[in-house]
N, C-alpha and C positions, 0 to 999 in steps of 0.2 A: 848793449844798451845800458846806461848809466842809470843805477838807482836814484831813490832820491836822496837816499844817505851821501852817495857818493859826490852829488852835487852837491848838496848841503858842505860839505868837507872841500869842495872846490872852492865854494865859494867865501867858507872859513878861511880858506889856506889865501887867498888875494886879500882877506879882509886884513889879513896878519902882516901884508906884506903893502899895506898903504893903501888899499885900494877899497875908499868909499863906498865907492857905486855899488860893490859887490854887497856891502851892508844893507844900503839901500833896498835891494834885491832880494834879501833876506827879511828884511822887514816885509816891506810887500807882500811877501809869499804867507809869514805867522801873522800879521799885524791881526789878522779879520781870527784865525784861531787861540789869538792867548787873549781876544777882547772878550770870545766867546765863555773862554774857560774860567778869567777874573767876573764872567756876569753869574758865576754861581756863586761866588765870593761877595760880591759888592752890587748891591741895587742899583745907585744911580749911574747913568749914564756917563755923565760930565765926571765921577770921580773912575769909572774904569778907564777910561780912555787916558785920564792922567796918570792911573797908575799902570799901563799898558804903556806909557811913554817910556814911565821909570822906569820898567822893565828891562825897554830895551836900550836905555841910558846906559843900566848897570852890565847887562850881556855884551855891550860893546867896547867898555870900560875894563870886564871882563877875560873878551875873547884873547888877547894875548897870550893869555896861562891855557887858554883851554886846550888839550893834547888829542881831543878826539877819542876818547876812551869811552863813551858813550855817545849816542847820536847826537846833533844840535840839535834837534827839535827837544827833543830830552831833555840836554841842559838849559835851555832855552825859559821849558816849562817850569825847571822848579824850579829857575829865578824867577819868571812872574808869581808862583804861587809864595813863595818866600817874602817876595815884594809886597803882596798882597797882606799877607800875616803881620807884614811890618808894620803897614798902612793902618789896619783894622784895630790891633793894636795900638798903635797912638792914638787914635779916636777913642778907647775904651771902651770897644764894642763888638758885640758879637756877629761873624758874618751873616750877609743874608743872601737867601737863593734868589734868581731872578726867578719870573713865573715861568720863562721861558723852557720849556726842556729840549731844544730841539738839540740834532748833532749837526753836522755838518751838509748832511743832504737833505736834513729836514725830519729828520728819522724822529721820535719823540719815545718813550717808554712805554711798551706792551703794556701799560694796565689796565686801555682798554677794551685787550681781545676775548676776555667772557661773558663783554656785553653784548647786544643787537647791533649790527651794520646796520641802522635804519637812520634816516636824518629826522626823526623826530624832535619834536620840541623834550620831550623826556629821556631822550638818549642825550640829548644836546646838552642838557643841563647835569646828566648823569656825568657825561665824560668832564663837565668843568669841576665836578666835584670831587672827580678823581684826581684831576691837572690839582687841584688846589689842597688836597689831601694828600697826594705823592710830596707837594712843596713843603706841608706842614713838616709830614714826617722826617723828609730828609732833612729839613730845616734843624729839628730837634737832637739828631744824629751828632755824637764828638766828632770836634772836629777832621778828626784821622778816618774815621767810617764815613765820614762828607767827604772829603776829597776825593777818598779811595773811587766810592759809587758814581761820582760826577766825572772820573775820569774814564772809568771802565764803559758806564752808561751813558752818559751824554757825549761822552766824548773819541768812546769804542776801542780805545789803548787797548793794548797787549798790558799782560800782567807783568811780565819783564819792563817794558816800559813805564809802569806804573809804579814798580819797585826800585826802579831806577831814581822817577821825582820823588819818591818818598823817603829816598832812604832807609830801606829797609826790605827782608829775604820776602820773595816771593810768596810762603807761606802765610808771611801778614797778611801780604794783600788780601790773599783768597780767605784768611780768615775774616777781614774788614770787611770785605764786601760781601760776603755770606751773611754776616750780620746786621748789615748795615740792610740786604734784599728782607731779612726776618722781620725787621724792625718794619720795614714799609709795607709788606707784605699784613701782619698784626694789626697795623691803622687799616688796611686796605678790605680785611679779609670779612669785616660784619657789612661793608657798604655793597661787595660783588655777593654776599648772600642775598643781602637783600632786595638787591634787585634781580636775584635767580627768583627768589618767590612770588616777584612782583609783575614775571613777565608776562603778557597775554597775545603771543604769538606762537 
């Protein structure tokens, strides 16, 4: 049975040799995950989708030279993120998170498992405070400790893979994202006391 790497590289290997469709197919399959990964990057709607296009203007414009030395999705990613930094840059401004945190199956960031499973109206509003306090934090996060944490946590990469779009040893990573969990962990840590003292069940 054929990975997905190995498809991935089929389907490079036709894109190389004239064969559109196969692009196409490739598009398809990242279009919905590098739209995902530019919405930590870029707020509006209408500007990720355009620079999700550019993305994969440049990857196809690209794929020629690409020899397969790391996965496509891989390279795939740190041309949108690259694209993205370009983009953000010209505008003269700093990325912004969407609010969304979800990954790909919907998954969102544990920070709210040391609160109450109750649908409360105070649970309710406790977990949007947390959704909106994990956004701050990461918000405020260099840009190198945002990326890192958005690809590991929202997005569930492998550290290898994550070292791969970054360029750079595997040790950063896990140093960035260690950091990066402190940092959110620090905003996070007075609001889950507070509501340990607060609880009456």
């Amino acid at each position: 049975m054929s990975s997905e790497r190995d498809i991935d590289h089929e389907l490079v290997l036709r894109v190389q040799s004239g064969d559109k469709k196969a692009f196409e197919l490739l598009v398809a399959k990242y279009h919905r995950k590098v739209g995902r990964l530019l919405s930590r990057m870029i707020r509006d709607q209408a500007e990720i989708e355009d620079v999700t296009q550019e993305a994969f203007i440049k990857a196809y414009r690209a794929l020629p030279a690409f020899r397969g030395e790391s996965a496509f999705y891989t390279w795939l990613y740190r041309i949108a993120i690259n694209t993205a930094k370009n983009y953000l840059a010209s505008l003269k401004r700093r990325p912004l998170l969407s609010t969304e945190y979800e990954d790909e199956d919907g998954d969102t960031l544990d920070t709210a498992s040391q609160l109450p499973d109750m649908n409360t109206p105070e649970t309710e509003l406790m977990n949007r405070q947390i959704v909106r306090t994990v956004n701050q934090a990461v918000d405020a996060l260099p840009e190198e400790l945002r990326t890192a944490i958005t690809l590991r946590e929202m997005d569930g990469l492998s550290y290898e893979d994550i070292a791969a779009m970054m360029n750079c040893p595997i040790g950063t990573v896990r140093s960035r994202i260690f950091r990066a969990r402190e940092a959110i962990a620090t905003r996070l840590r007075p609001m889950i006391e507070s509501a340990g003292k607060d609880r009456r069940w």
